[in-house]
BASE-601863 format. One record per residue (C-alpha): x, y, z; residue number from 1. Coordinates in steps of 0.02 Angstrom, whole numbers. Layout:
<sites>
<site xx="X" yy="Y" zz="Z" k="NUM"/>
...
</sites>
This chain:
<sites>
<site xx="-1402" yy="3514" zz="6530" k="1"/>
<site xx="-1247" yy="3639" zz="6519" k="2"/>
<site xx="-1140" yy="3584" zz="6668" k="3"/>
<site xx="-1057" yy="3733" zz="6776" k="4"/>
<site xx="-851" yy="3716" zz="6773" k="5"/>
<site xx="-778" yy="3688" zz="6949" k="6"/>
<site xx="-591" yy="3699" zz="6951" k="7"/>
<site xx="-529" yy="3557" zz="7072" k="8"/>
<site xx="-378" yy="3486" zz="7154" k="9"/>
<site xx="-327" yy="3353" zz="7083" k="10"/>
<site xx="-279" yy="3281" zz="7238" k="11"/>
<site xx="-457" yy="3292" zz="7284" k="12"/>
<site xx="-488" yy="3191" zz="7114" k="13"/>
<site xx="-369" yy="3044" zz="7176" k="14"/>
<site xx="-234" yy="3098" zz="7080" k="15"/>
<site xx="-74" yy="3053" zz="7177" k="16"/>
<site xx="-8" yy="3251" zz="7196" k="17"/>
<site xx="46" yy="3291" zz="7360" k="18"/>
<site xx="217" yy="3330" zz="7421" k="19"/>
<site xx="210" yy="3146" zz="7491" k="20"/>
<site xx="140" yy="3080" zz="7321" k="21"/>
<site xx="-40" yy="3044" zz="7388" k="22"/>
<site xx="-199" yy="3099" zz="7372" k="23"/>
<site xx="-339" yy="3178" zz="7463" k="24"/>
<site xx="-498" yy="3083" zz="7379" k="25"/>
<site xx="-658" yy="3151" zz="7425" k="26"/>
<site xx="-821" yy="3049" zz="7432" k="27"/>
<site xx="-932" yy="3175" zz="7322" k="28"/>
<site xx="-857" yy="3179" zz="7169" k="29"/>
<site xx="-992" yy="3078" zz="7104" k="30"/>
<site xx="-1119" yy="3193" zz="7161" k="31"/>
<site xx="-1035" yy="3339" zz="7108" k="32"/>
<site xx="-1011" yy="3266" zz="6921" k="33"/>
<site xx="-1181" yy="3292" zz="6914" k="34"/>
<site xx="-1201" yy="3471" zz="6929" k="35"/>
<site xx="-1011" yy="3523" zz="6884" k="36"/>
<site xx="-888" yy="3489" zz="6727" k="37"/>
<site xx="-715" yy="3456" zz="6805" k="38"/>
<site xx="-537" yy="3541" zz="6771" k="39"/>
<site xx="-423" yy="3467" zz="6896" k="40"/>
<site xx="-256" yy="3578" zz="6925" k="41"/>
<site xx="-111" yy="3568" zz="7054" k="42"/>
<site xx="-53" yy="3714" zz="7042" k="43"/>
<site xx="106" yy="3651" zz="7131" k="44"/>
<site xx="161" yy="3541" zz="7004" k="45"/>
<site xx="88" yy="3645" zz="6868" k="46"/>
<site xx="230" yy="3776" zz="6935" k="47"/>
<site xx="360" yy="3632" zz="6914" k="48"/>
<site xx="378" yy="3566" zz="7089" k="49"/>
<site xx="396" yy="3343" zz="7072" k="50"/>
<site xx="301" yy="3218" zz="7149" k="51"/>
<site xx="363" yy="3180" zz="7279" k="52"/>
<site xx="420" yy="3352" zz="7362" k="53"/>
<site xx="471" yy="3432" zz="7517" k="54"/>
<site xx="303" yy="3515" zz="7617" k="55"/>
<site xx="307" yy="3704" zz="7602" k="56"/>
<site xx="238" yy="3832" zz="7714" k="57"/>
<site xx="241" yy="4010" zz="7674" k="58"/>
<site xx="344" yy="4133" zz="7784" k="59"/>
<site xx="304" yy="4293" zz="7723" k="60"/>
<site xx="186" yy="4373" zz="7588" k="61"/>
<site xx="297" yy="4540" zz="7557" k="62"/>
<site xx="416" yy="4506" zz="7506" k="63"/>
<site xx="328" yy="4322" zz="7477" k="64"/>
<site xx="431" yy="4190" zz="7512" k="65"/>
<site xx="388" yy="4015" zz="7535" k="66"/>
<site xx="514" yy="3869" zz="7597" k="67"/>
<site xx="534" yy="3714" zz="7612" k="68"/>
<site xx="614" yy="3630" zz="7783" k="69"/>
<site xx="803" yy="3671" zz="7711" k="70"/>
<site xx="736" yy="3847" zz="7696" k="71"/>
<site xx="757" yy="3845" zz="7514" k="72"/>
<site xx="657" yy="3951" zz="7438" k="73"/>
<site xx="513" yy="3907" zz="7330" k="74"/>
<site xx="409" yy="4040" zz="7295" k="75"/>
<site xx="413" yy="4058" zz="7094" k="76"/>
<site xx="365" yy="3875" zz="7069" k="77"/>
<site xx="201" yy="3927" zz="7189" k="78"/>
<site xx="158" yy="4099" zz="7083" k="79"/>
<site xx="195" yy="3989" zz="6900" k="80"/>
<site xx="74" yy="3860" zz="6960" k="81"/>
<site xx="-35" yy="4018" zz="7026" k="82"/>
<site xx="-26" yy="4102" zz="6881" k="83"/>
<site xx="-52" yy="3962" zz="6745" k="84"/>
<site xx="-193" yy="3895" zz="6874" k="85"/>
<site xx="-305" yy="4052" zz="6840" k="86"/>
<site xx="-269" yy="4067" zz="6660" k="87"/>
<site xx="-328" yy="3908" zz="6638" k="88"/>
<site xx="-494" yy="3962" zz="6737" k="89"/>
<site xx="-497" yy="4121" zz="6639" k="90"/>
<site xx="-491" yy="4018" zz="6477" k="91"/>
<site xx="-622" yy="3904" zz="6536" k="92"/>
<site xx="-745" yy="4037" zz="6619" k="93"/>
<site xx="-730" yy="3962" zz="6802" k="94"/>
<site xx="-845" yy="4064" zz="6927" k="95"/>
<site xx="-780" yy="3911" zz="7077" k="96"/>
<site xx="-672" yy="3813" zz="7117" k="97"/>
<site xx="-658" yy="3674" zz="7239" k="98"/>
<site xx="-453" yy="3677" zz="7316" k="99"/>
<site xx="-381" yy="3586" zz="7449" k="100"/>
<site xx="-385" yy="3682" zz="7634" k="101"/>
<site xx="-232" yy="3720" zz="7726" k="102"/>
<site xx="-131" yy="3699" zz="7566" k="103"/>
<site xx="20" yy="3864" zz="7531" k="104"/>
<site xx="-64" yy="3866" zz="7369" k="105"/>
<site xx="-248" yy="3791" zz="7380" k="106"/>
<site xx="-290" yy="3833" zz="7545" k="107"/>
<site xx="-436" yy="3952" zz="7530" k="108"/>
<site xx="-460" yy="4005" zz="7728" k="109"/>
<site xx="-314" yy="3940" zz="7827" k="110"/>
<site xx="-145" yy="3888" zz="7767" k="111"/>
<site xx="9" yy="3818" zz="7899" k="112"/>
<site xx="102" yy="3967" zz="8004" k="113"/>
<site xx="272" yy="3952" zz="7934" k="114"/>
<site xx="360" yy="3872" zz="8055" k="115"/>
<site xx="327" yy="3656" zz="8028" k="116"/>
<site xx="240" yy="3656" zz="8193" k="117"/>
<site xx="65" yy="3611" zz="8117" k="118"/>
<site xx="-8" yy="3781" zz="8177" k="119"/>
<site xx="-143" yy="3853" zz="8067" k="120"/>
<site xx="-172" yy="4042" zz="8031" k="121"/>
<site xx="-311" yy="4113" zz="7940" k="122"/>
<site xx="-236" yy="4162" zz="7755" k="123"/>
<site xx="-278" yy="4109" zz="7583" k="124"/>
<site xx="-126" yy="4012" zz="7494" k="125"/>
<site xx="-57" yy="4084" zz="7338" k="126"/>
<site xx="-175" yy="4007" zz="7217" k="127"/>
<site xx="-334" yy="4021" zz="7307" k="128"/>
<site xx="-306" yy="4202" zz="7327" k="129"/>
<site xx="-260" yy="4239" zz="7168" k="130"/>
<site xx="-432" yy="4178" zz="7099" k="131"/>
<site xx="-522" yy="4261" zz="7242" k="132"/>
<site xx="-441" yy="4422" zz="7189" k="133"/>
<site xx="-513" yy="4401" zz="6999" k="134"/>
<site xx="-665" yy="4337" zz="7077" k="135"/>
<site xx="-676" yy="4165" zz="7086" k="136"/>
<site xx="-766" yy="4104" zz="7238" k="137"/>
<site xx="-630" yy="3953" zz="7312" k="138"/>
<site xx="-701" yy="3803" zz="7425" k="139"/>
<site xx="-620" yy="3677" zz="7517" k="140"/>
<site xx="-659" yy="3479" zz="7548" k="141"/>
<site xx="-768" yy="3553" zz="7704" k="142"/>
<site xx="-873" yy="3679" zz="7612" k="143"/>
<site xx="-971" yy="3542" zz="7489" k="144"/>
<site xx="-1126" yy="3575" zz="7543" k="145"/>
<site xx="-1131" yy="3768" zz="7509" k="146"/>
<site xx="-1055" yy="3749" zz="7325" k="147"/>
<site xx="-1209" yy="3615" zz="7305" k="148"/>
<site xx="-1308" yy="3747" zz="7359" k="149"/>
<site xx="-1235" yy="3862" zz="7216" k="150"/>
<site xx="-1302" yy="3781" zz="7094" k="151"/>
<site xx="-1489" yy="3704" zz="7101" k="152"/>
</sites>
């Protein structure tokens, strides 16, 4: 059987990515192995950002500008990691991916406000919209179930 490709997080993997140089392990990756072919990405170190790293939020989207808690900011290392992200799913012939939610790059239906106060707005990070715009359909961690149901 020809398993579908599901771009992941890798922090969803158990790969120790995030700004605090954890992960975010999810339970299912054994049931998803069985019905998907994994290519983990972060796009945030893919765009050059280390492990550990200062959290981001993103302040604006035009002119886009995402910063860190110094207000330095880090916008080009999110669009690199964006870009390279969906040329590797381009190369690969991804029709889904599974990203971490509430991430400035992964976060495929809310991301942070801008502001460090924890508040959540309802906005695609860089990444996840930039495969939704070449159509792509993005989960997150919550949303298991329906990309199960994608695939029978």
């Amino acid at each position: 059987m020809i398993k579908e490709k599901l771009l992941i997080s890798a922090c969803l993997m158990g790969d120790n990515v995030k700004y605090d140089g954890g992960n975010n392990l999810i339970e299912e990756l054994e049931e998803l192995s069985k019905k998907f072919e994994f290519i983990p990405v972060c796009p945030e170190v893919m765009g050059g950002m280390t492990i550990p790293r200062m959290p981001c939020e993103i302040k604006s989207f035009n002119p886009l500008k995402i910063e860190n808690e110094f207000g330095i900011n880090m916008a080009d290392h999110f669009l690199d990691g964006a870009r390279q992200t969906l040329a590797l799913a381009q190369q690969h012939g991804v029709k889904y991916a599974l990203l971490k939610s509430n991430s400035p790059s992964c976060g495929n239906k809310n991301i942070y406000d801008g502001t460090f106060s924890g508040k959540l707005i309802e906005q695609s990070g860089v990444t996840a919209k930039f495969l939704l715009d070449h159509g792509i359909k993005v989960y997150n961690e919550d949303e298991i179930c329906q990309l199960m149901n994608v695939i029978k």
